[in-house]
C-alpha positions in Angstrom: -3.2 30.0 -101.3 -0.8 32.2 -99.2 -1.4 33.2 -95.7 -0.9 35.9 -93.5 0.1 34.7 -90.2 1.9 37.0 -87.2 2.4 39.6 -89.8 4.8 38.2 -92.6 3.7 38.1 -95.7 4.2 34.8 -97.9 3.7 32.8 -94.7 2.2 28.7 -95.1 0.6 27.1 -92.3 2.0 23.5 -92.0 1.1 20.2 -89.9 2.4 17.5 -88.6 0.7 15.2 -87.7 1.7 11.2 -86.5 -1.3 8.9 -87.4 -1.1 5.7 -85.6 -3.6 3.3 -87.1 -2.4 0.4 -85.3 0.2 -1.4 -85.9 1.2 1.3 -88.8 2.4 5.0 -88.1 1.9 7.5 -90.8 3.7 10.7 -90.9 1.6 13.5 -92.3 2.5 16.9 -93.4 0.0 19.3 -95.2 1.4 23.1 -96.1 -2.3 25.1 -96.5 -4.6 21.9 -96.1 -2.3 19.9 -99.1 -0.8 17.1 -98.6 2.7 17.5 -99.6 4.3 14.5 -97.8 2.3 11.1 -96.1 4.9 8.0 -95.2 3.9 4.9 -93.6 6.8 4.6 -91.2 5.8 1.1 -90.1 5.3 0.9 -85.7 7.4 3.4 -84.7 9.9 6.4 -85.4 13.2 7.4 -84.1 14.7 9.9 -87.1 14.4 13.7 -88.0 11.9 16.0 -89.5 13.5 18.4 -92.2 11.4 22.0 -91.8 9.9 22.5 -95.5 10.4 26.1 -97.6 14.2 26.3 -96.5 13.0 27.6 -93.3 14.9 27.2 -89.7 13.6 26.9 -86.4 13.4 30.7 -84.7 14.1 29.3 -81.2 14.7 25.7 -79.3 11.9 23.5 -79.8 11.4 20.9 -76.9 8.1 19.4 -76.8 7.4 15.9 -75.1 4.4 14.2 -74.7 3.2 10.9 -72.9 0.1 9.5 -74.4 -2.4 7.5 -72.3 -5.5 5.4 -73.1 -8.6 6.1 -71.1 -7.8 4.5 -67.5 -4.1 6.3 -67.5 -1.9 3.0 -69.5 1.2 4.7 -71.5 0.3 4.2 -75.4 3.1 6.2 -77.1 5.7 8.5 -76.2 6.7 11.4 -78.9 9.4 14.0 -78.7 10.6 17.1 -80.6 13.8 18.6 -79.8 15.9 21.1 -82.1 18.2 24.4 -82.0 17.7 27.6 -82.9 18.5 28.0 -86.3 18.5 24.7 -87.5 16.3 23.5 -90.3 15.6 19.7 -88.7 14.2 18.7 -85.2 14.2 15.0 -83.6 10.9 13.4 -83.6 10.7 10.1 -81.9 7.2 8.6 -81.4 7.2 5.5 -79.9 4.7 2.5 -79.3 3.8 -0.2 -76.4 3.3 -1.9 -79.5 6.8 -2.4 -80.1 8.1 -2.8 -77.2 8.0 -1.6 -73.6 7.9 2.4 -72.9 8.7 4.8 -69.7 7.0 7.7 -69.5 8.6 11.0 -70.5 9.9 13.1 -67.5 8.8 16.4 -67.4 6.3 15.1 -70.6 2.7 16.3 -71.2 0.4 13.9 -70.8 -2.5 13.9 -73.5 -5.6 10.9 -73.0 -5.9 9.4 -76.6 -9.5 9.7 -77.8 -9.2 8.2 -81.4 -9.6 11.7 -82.8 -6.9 14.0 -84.1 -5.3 16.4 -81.7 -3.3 19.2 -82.1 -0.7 19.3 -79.2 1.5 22.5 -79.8 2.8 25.2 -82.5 6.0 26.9 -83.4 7.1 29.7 -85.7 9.9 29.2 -88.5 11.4 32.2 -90.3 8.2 32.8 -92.2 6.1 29.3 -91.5 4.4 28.2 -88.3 3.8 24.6 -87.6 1.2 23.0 -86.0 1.8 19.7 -84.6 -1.4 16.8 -84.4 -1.1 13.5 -83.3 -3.8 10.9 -83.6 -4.4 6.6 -82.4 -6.6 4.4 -82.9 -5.4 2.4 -79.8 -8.1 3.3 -76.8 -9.4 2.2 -73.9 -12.6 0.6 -73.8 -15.0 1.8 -71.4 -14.9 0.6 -67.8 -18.1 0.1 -66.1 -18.8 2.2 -63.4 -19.4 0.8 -59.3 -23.1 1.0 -59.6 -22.9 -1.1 -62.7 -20.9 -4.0 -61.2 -23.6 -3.8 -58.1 -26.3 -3.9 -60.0 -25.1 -6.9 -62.2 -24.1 -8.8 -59.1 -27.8 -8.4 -57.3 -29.6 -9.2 -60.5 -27.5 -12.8 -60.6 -27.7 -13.1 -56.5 -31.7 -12.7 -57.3 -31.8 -15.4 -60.0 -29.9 -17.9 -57.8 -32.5 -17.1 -55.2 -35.3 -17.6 -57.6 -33.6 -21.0 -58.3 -33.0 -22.2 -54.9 -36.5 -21.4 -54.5 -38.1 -23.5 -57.2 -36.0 -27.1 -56.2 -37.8 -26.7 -53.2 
């Protein structure tokens, strides 16, 4: 299926997408919803991403993201840098898993919700990109003040109730 995007004719729609399904990260890439390439990368990545179609970046691409669990605790870290012109871009997505992370200066910050997410586009000569990035590494729900309070007077009223019947 060809696409028409921004005008060119012959255009694909491409993703990228990193799937981290703890402790393995899978590198995605569909061109018009096929899969064209999937590899399990193992926790982490640190290499390049080769533009599919001979196609070459139409400007700098310098994305950076810092993604957090629920209650703001740094999960991963990815990156994308490149140059005009060139047909590869750096791609490093890292893990707390493997080690220990700083946030990103200057990075986005994006709250992992277990669902995929797409986090940013760019145009090539004739392709545009869209970049996804999904975890299965959450945060579990913390319960709220009222939660706590109510927990602690129903056990202060049961010690009451108890202190009360040794009498």
């Amino acid at each position: 299926m060809l696409m028409m995007l921004s005008g060119v004719a012959n255009s694909a729609a491409i993703t990228f997408l990193w799937d981290y399904q703890s402790p393995t990260l899978t590198g995605i890439t569909t061109i018009d919803g096929s899969i064209v390439q999937s590899s399990d990368i193992g926790m982490q990545y640190l290499g390049n991403y080769v533009l599919f179609n001979s196609q070459t970046l139409l400007s700098d691409l310098d994305f950076s993201f810092n993604i957090l669990d629920g209650i703001g605790n740094l999960l991963h870290t990815w990156e994308m840098q490149g140059a005009a012109g060139s047909s590869t871009f750096t791609t490093p997505f890292l893990s707390t898993e493997a080690g220990a992370l700083t946030s990103l200066a200057g990075g986005t910050d994006i709250v992992a919700n277990g669902n995929i997410q797409t986090v940013g586009s760019f145009f090539t000569g004739d392709d545009v990109y869209t970049l996804q990035f999904r975890t299965n590494l959450v945060a579990a729900a913390v319960p709220n003040i009222s939660s706590i309070a109510l927990l602690g007077l129903g056990l202060a009223c049961l010690g009451l109730s108890r202190k009360k019947l040794k009498r």
